[in-house]
N, C-alpha and C positions, 0 to 999 in steps of 0.2 A: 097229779102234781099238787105239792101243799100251796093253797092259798096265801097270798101277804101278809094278807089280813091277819093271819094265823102269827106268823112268824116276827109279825108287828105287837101284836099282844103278848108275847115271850120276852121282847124285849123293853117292853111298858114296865112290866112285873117286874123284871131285872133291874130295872133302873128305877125306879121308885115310881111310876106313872108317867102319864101322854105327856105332859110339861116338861117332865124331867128330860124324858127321852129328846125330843123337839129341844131343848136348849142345847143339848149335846149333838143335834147336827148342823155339819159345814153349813156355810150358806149357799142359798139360792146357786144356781147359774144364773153369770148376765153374758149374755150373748155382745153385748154393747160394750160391756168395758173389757171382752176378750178383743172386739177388733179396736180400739186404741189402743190395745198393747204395744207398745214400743220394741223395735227387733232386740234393742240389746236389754232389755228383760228378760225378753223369751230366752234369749244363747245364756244371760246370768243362769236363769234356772236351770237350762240344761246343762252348764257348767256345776252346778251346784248338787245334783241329779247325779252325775257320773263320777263325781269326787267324793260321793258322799256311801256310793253302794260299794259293800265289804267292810266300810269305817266309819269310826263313831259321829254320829250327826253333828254330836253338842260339840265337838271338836272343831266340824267343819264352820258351824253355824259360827263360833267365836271367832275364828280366823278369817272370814268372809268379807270385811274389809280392807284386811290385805290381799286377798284375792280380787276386788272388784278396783283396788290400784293397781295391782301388777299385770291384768289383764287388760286396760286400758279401758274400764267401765263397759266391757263388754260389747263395746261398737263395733258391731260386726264388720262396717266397710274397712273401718279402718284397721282391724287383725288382720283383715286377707293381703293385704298392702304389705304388711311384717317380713321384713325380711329372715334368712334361718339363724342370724345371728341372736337376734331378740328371743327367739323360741330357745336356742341353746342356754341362752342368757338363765332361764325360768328353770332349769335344772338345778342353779345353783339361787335360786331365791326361798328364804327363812321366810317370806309373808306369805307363801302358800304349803300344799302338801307337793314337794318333788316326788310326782309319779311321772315317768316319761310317757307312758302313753293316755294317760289322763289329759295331758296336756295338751299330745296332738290331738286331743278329740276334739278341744276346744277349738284347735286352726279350721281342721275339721269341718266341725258346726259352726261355725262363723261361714268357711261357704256356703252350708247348706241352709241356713237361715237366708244369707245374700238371694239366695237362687228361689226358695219360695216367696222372699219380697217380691221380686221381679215378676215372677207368674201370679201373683195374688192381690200385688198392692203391697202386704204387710206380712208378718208370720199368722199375727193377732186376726188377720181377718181369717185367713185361710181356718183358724181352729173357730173361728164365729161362726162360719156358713156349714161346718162339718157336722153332722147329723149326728147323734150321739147312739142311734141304735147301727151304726156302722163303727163301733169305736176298735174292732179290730181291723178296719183298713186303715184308719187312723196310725195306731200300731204297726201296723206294717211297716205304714212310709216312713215313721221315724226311724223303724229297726235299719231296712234298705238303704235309705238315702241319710238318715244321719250316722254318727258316729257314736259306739256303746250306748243307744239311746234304744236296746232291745228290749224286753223281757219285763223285770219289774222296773226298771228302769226309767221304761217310756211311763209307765202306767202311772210312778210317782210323778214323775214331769206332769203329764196332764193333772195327774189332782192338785197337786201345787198353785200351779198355774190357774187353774179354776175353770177348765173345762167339763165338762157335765160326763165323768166316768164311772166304771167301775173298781175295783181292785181287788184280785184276786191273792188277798189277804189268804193265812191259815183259817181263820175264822170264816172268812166270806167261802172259803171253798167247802170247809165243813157245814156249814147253813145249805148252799145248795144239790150236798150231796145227802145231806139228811130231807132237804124236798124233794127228793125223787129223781135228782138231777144225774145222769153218768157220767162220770167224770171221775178222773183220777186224783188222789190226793194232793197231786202239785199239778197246775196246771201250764203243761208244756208244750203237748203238740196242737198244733190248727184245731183238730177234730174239737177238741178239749175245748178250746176257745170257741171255737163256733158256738158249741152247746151253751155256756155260759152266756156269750151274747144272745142265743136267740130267749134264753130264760129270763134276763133282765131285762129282755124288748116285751116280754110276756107282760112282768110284773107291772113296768111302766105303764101301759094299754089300763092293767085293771087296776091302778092307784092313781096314777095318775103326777107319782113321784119321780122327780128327775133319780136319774142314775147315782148320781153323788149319794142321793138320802138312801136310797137301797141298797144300796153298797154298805153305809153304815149302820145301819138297822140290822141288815145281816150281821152282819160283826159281832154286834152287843146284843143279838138273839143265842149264841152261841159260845159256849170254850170258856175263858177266864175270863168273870167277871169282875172287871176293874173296877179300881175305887175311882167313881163322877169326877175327883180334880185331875189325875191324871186323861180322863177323859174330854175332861175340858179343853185341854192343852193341843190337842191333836189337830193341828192349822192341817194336814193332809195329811196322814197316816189311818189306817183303821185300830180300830180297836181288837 
C-alpha cells in the first residue's frame, strides 16, 4: 500500500510546495467548539446539506436568509411544536426553494436533532466525543435516524460542520484506488466504506494528520489540478 508520505509530495509539487499545500487546508479539528455547537446550527446545516444536493450551492447559499426566517432560525424545539398548517404554509413561500419533501426533512430533523440533545446533552457534543476512525457509524446514524441525511449528504454535513472526516470525493476515491486501495469507482456499498475507513485510520496512525487534511491532500494529489484561488474558496468541499 502507498505510503502518505508519497501521495503528500505529489500534492507539494502540484500546488506549488509544503506552504502552499498547508494554506490550502481546512482547519484543525476542535473537538471543543464542536460541543458548543448550538442544535439549531447543527439542523441549519443539515437543512442546508439536503437542499443543497441535486442544486446549485451558490443559489442556495444566497437564499439562506430567507431560509433561516421561514424556518424559525432553525430551533429545533420550537419546529416540532409546528403545527401541519405552518408546513403547508412553506409550499407556497418565495424565500425558500418549495421542494415538498426537502421540507419535511427539516420537521424531520428537527426531531431527530431534539432526540440526540436529550441522549447526549447537545447534537454538538454527541459529534465531540465521536471518534473519527468510526466515521462510518457516524454515517450511519445520520442515514438511519435522520432524514435525507445518507450518502454524500451526511458526509458534506460533517465537513461543513467541522467534524474531523473524510469525503469520498471523485478525487479522494481515485487517490486511494491508485494506493492500492479496492474499491470501486463510486463508493456505495458497506464493504467499500469500510475499506476506505480502515485506510484513512492507517494513514492517520503513520502521519499523524486528522481525517479532514487527508482527505484533502488526497484530492489535490490527484485528477484536475485547480487553479489555488478556487482552492482557496472550499470552506468544505474537496478539491
Amino acid at each position: 500500500m502507498t505510503s502518505f508520505k508519497k501521495i503528500r509530495a505529489r500534492a507539494e509539487k502540484r500546488k506549488g510546495g509544503a506552504d502552499a499545500l498547508a494554506r490550502l487546508l481546512p482547519p484543525a479539528p476542535d473537538p471543543k467548539a464542536l460541543a458548543r455547537l448550538a442544535d439549531d446550527r447543527v439542523l441549519s446545516e443539515m437543512a442546508k446539506r439536503v437542499f443543497s444536493a441535486g442544486f446549485a450551492w451558490s443559489v442556495i447559499e444566497a437564499k439562506w436568509p430567507g431560509f433561516e426566517e421561514a424556518f424559525l432560525a432553525f430551533e429545533p424545539g420550537r419546529l416540532t411544536l409546528m403545527p401541519d398548517d405552518y408546513w403547508d404554509a412553506l409550499l407556497k413561500d418565495t424565500r425558500i426553494v418549495r421542494n415538498g419533501a426537502k421540507i419535511m426533512s427539516v420537521r424531520a430533523n428537527a426531531g431527530f436533532v431534539c432526540d440526540i440533545a436529550r441522549e447526549h446533552g447537545s447534537f454538538g457534543k454527541l459529534l465531540a466525543n465521536w471518534p473519527s476512525s468510526d466515521e462510518i457509524g457516524l454515517l450511519d446514524l445520520l442515514a438511519v435516524r435522520g432524514s435525507r441525511l445518507g450518502g454524500n449528504t451526511g458526509q458534506m454535513l460533517l465537513r461543513f460542520i467541522g467534524w474531523d472526516c473524510f469525503v469520498t470525493s471523485k478525487d479522494v476515491v481515485a487517490c486511494l484506488r491508485d494506493a492500492g486501495v479496492d474499491v470501486a469507482e463510486e463508493i456505495k456499498s458497506k464493504r467499500d466504506l469500510a475499506r476506505v475507513q480502515a485506510q484513512f485510520n492507517a494513514w492517520a496512525e503513520e502521519t499523524g494528520l486528522p481525517n479532514r487534511h487527508l482527505s484533502r491532500i488526497c484530492a489535490m494529489s490527484i485528477g484536475e489540478n485547480q487553479a489555488m484561488e478556487k482552492l482557496a474558496g472550499l470552506a468544505g468541499g474537496e478539491a
